[in-house]
N, C-alpha and C positions, 0 to 999 in steps of 0.2 A: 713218238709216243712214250719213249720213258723217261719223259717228263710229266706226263701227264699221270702217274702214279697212284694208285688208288687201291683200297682195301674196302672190305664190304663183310661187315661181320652181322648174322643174324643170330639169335638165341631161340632154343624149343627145349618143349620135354617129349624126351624120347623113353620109348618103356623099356625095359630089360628084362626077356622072355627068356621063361625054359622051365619048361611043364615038369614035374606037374605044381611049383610053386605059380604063387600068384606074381604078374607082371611089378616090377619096380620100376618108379618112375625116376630118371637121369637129368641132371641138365646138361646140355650140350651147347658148343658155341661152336657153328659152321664159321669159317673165314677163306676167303677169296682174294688174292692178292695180283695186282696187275702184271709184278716183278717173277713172278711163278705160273704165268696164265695156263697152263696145263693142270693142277694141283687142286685140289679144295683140305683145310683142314679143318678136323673133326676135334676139338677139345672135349670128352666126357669126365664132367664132376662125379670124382671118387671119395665121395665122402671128406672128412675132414684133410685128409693126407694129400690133395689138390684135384691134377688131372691126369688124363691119361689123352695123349696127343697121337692121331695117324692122319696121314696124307696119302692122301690116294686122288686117282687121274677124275677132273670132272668130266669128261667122257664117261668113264665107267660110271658115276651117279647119273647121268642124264641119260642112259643106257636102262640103268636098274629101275627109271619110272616104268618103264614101257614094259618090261622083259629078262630074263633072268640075265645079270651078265657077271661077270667076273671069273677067275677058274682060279684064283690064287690065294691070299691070305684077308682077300676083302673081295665080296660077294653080295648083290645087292639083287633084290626083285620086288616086285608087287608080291604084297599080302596073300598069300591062300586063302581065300571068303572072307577075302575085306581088300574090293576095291580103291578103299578112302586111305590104305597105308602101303606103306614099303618097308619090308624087313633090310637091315642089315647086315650082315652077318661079319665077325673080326675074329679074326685065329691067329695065334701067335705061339711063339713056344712055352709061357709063360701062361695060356689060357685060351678060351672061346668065349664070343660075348654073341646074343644074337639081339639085336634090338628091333624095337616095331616104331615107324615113324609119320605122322602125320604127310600124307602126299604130298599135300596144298602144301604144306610151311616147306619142303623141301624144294617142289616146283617155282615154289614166288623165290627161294635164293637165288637157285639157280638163273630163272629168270634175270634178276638183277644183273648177275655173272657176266650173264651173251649180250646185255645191255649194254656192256662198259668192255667186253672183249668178245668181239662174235664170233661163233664158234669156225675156224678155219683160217681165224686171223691171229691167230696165238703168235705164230712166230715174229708176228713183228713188234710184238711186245717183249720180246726177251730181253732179258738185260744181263747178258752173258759177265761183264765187269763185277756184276752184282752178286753174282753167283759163284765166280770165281773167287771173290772178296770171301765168302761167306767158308766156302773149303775150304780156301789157303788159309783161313783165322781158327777154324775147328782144331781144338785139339780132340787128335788122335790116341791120345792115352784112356 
């Protein structure tokens, strides 16, 4: 299967909540890659200065439809009186972001996601060379 390599990018606007201003809307670009089957990443457009990139486990977002889950620096649930969304929540040391996100547009990603890697079968998608390549080329400075 890691030949059969694949990426799956979707776009939305996600809101950017924190009372008591009014919601600002973000664009975001989810991406899913076959070589990282574990992973989803988040690009949010920070104004003109580009993005701002996190990864986190697509377990924990196919988690955070149903139910509150995460306990770490990324924390995802259903909406508080609003069924139709899922808040995100991102903390870092540098800030907190909390966003509010269309359900449907996250569910059809993810969907696509278990379509092309079902969920349980990640590891035979790995491509440990791939990843090794990508460390060992990192600089460390």
């Amino acid at each position: 299967m890691l030949n059969d390599h694949t990426t799956i990018r979707s776009t939305a606007v996600f809101d950017l909540v924190g009372p008591p201003n009014p919601p600002v809307p973000v664009q975001v670009e989810m991406r899913y890659d076959t070589r990282d089957p574990y992973a989803v990443q988040a690009a949010f457009r920070t104004g003109r200065a580009g993005w701002v990139e996190w990864v986190f486990s697509r377990d924990l977002l196919t988690d955070g439809l149903l139910g509150a889950a995460g306990a770490g620096d990324v924390r995802i649930r259903p909406a508080d009186g609003d069924p139709e969304s899922v808040e995100i929540e991102l903390s870092s040391p540098s800030g907190h972001a909390t966003f509010r996100a269309a359900s449907r547009e996250v569910s059809e990603f993810l969907t696509r996601t278990h379509e092309i890697v079902a969920p349980g079968s990640e590891d035979d998608w790995l491509d440990l060379e791939h990843a090794l390549g990508l460390l060992l080329s990192s600089d460390p400075s």
